[in-house]
N, C-alpha and C positions, 0 to 999 in steps of 0.2 A: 550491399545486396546480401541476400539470405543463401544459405548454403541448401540449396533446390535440386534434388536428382529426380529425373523421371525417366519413370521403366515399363516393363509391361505387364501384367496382370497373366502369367503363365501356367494356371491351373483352370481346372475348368469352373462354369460361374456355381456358384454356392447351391443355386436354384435347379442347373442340371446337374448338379451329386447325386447319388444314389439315398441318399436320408440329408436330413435338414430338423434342425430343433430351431422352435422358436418361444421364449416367456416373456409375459409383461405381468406386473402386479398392480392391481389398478389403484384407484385411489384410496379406498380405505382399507386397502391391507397394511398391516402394523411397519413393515420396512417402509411403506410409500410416506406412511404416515409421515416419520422421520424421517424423510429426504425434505418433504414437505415443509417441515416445522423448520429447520435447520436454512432451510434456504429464504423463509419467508423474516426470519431472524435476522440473518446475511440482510438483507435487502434495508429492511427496517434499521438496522447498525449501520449502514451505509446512509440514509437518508441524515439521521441524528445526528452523525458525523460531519456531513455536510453542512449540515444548519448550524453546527457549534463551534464547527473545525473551519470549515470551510475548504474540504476536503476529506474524503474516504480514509478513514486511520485504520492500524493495522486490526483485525479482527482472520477469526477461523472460529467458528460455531460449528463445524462439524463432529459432534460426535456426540449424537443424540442418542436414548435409547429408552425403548418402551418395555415398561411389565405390565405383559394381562393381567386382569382383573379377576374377578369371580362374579358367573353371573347364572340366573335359571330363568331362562327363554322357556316360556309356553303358549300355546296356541290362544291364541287374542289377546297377551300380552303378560310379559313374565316383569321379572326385576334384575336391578344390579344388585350384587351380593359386598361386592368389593370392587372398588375403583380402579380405573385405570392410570398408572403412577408412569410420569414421562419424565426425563432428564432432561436437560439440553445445556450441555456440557461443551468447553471451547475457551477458548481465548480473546479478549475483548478488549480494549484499553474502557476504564471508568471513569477517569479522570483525566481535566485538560484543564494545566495553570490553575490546581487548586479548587476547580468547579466539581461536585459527583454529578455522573451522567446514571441517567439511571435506565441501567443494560441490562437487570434483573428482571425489575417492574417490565421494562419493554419485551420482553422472553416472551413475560406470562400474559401478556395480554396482544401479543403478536398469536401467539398458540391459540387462543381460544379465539381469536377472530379465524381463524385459518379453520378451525374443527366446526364452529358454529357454521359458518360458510358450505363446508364440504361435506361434513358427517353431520347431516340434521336431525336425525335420530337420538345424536348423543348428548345429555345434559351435562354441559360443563360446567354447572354447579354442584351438581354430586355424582358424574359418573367417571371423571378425570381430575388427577393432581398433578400439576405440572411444579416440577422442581428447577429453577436456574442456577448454577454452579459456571459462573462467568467468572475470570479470572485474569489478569494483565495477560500479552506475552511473553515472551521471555527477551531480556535486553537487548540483545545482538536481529532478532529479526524484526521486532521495533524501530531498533535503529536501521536498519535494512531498507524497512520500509519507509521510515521518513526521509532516508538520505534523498530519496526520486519526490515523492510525493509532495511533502512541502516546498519544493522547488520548482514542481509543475514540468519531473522531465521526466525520459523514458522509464518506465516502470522497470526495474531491476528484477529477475524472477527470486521467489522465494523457497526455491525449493529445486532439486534436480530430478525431474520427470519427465513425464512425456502423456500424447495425448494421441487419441487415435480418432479416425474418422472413414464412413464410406459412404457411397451413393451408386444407385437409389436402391430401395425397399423393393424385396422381391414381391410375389405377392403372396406368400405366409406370413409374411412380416407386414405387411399391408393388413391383411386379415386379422392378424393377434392384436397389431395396435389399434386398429378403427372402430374391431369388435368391440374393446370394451370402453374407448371413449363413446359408443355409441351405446352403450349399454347402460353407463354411467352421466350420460348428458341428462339436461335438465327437462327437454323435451320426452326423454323414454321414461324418466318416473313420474311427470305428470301423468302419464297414463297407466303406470306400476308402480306404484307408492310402495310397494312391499319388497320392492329389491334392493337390498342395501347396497353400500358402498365397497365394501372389500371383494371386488372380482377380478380373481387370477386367471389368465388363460394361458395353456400350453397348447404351443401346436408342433405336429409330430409331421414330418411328410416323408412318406416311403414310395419312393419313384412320384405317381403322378396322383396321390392318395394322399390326401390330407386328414388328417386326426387333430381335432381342437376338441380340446377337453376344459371345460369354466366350472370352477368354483365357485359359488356364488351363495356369497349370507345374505336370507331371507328377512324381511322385518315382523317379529313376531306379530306383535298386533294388525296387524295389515291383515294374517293367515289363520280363519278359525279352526282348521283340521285339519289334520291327514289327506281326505280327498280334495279341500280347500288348496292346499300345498301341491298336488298334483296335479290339478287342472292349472294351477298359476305357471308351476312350471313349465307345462306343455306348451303356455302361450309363451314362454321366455324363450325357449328351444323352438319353438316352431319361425320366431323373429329373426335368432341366430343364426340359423339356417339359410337364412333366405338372403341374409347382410351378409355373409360370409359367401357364399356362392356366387352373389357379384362381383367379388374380387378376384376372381380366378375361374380359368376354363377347365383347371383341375377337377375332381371327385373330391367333394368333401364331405366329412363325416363329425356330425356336432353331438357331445354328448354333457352333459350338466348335473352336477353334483351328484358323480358315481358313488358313492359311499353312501347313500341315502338307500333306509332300510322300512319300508313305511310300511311291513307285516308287524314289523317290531316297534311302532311310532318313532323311530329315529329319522330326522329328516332335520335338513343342515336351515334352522332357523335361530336368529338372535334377539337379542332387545334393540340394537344399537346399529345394528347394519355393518357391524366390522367386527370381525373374529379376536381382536386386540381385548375384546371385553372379559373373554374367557380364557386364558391360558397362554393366548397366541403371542408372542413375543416380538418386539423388531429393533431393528436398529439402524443406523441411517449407513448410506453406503453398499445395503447387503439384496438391492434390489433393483430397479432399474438403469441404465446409463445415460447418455445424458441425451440418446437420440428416444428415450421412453420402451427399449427394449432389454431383454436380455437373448444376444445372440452366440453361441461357442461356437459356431460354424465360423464367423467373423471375426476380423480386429475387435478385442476389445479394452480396456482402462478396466484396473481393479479402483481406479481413487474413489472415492466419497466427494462427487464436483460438488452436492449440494451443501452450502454453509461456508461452503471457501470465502475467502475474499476475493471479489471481482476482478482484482485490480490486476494483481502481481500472480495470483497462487495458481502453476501451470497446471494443475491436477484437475482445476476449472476451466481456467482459459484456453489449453491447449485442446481440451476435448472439446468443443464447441467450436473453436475455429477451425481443425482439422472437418468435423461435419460441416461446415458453413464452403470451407474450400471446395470437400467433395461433391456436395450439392451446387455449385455455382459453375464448377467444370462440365459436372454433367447437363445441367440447364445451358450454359451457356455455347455449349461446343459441340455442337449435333453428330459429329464423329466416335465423340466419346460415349462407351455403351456403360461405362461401371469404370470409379474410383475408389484406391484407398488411399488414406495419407495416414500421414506418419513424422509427426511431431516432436521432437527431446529438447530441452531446456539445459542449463549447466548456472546452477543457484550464484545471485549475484550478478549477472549476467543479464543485458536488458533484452525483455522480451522478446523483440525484435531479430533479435539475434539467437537462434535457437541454433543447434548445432548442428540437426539437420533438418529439414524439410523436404521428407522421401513421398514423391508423389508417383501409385503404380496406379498403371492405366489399360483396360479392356477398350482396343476401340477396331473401328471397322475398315480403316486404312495404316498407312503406313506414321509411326509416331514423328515422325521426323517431320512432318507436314503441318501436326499442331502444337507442337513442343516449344515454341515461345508464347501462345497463346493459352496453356495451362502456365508456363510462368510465369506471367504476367499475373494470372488472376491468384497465382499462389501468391506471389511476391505485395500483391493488393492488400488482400487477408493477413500476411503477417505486418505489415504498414500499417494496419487496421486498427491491430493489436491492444495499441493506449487507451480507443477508445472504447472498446469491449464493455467494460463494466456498464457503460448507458443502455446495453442492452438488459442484461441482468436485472435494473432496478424495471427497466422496463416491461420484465415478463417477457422478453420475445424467446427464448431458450427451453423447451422442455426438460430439465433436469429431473422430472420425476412422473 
């Protein structure tokens, strides 16, 4: 059995504080970018493994990193000046019994399925160079990880960390993440082809006053002017508005690319639909977590989940299964108003066995009443553990 405490959630909820911060970075902002890339690598190292190995071998691909480009956006359509240059840097084994696997090629041509896919704007024959810098691990967490793996037993952790998790999403955090998956589906640029991909939302909430402010790259050729730019905006903002107010009996307040100066033609338009093209930098790790926010109000993980290895590396596992518990308590246990949990690993150590699993609970009676029924469901989720990784290759995980 797992070393399980549950307590009580003794401060008041996040959503009645007096202020609340809430960010997401959406998909074609240059951190998403590489979360992206790095985990859709993960996934692909993992298939190839499987087919060759006949098992997940050790891999960490995480530690991607993007340099803007050089570009000149103008009104009904500009150029790339200079390409955007991506790393994807990590740990991989290349070879098994003598065979080369080929973990480079599968990089570059994972990337560019992932960019063509997501950022349709962008030509990844001259607007992106992707670089693979994939290299063994190092002996001791190689063998680490074959000691479990080739023998088909409990996953041994590779790493001493922890992982965090809560439920459920107030509703600023409903509003910053829905906003711009909905901004960003496929459905809203069928009918606004000119909104790119890289949209950031903050949301700000002061007492019962909500402030969401979007970033938002324009697609040049999409916009032939200044007052072309204006009028699209207003349709962009007038939609936000309206998405965003259904999620909450709050006062909200939507504003969209504040820095935009259109006495002086400056107004926040690209080639490519992602700021990554002009200056804008990223790197994998330095932006969403793995429930697809950024919250300081809450528990959070500084890891880099995306690119881990599925298997073993708790910096992945451990954040996702804490969100999977906290979501499962709250669904499951109608007493329960709001979970956090709270995760720790000790390297070497299987899984399963983490050192502690601190589960705090907000609920509307007394805890004693459901206190083997959150351990139970806790104790499910860490049992669970080995087989984690089928989700990962599955996509069921928002890590970016």
């Amino acid at each position: 059995m797992a070393n399980i405490t549950i307590g009580s959630l003794d401060f008041p909820k996040v959503s009645e504080q007096p202020v609340e911060i809430v960010e997401r970075k959406g998909t074609g902002h240059p951190d998403t970018i590489c979360d992206a890339l790095g985990e859709e690598l993960s996934i692909a190292l993992s298939q190839l493994y499987r087919e060759e190995c006949g098992a997940i071998m050790h891999h960490n691909v995480d530690k991607a990193l993007l340099i803007g480009g050089i570009a000149d956006p103008q009104f009904g359509g500009g150029r790339i000046i200079s390409p955007i240059e991506i790393y994807l840097t990590g740990r991989a084994i290349n070879e098994i019994n003598g065979k080369r696997l080929p973990v480079e090629e599968l990089a570059i041509e994972t990337a560019h399925k992932w960019l063509k896919d997501n950022i349709p704007n962008l030509d990844i024959s001259n607007h992106i160079i992707v670089y693979p810098k994939l290299k063994p691990g190092s002996k001791d967490l190689v063998e680490l990880f074959e000691r479990f793996q080739l023998k088909g037993e409990v996953p041994l952790a590779n790493d001493t960390s922890f992982g965090v998790g809560y439920a459920p999403f107030d509703d600023i955090e409903n509003i910053v993440y829905q906003l711009e998956r909905k901004l960003n589906s496929k459905e809203f640029k069928k009918d606004h082809p000119y909104v790119g991909e890289d949209i950031k939302i903050m949301g700000v909430r002061n007492g019962d006053n909500i402030r969401i402010t979007i970033a938002m790259a324009f697609v040049d050729r999409y916009v032939s002017s200044v007052n072309d730019y204006i009028e699209k905006k207003e349709a962009v903002l007038k939609y936000a508005i309206e998405e965003a107010q259904k999620l909450t009996d709050r006062n909200v307040e939507v504003f969209l690319n504040t820095a935009d100066d259109p006495d002086n033609n400056s107004v926040y338009i690209t080639v490519t639909g992602t700021s990554a093209e002009a200056g804008d930098d990223g790197q994998i790790g330095r932006g969403n977590r793995v429930n697809g926010l950024i919250t300081p109000y809450r528990p959070m993980s500084l890891e880099a989940a995306a690119g881990k290895n599925p298997v073993s590396h708790i910096g992945k596992i451990y954040n996702t299964a804490a969100m999977d518990m906290a979501e499962r308590i709250v669904n499951e246990i109608p007493e329960v108003e709001e979970v956090y949990v709270y995760l720790v690993s000790q390297i070497g150590k299987p899984i399963t066995e983490p050192q502690v699993c601190d589960v705090k609970l907000r609920t509307n009676k007394d805890i004693k009443g459901i206190e083997e029924k959150v351990r139970k469901i806790a104790q499910e989720e860490i049992d669970n553990l080995p087989n984690t990784w089928q989700k990962f290759l599955e996509r069921k995980f928002r890590l970016y």
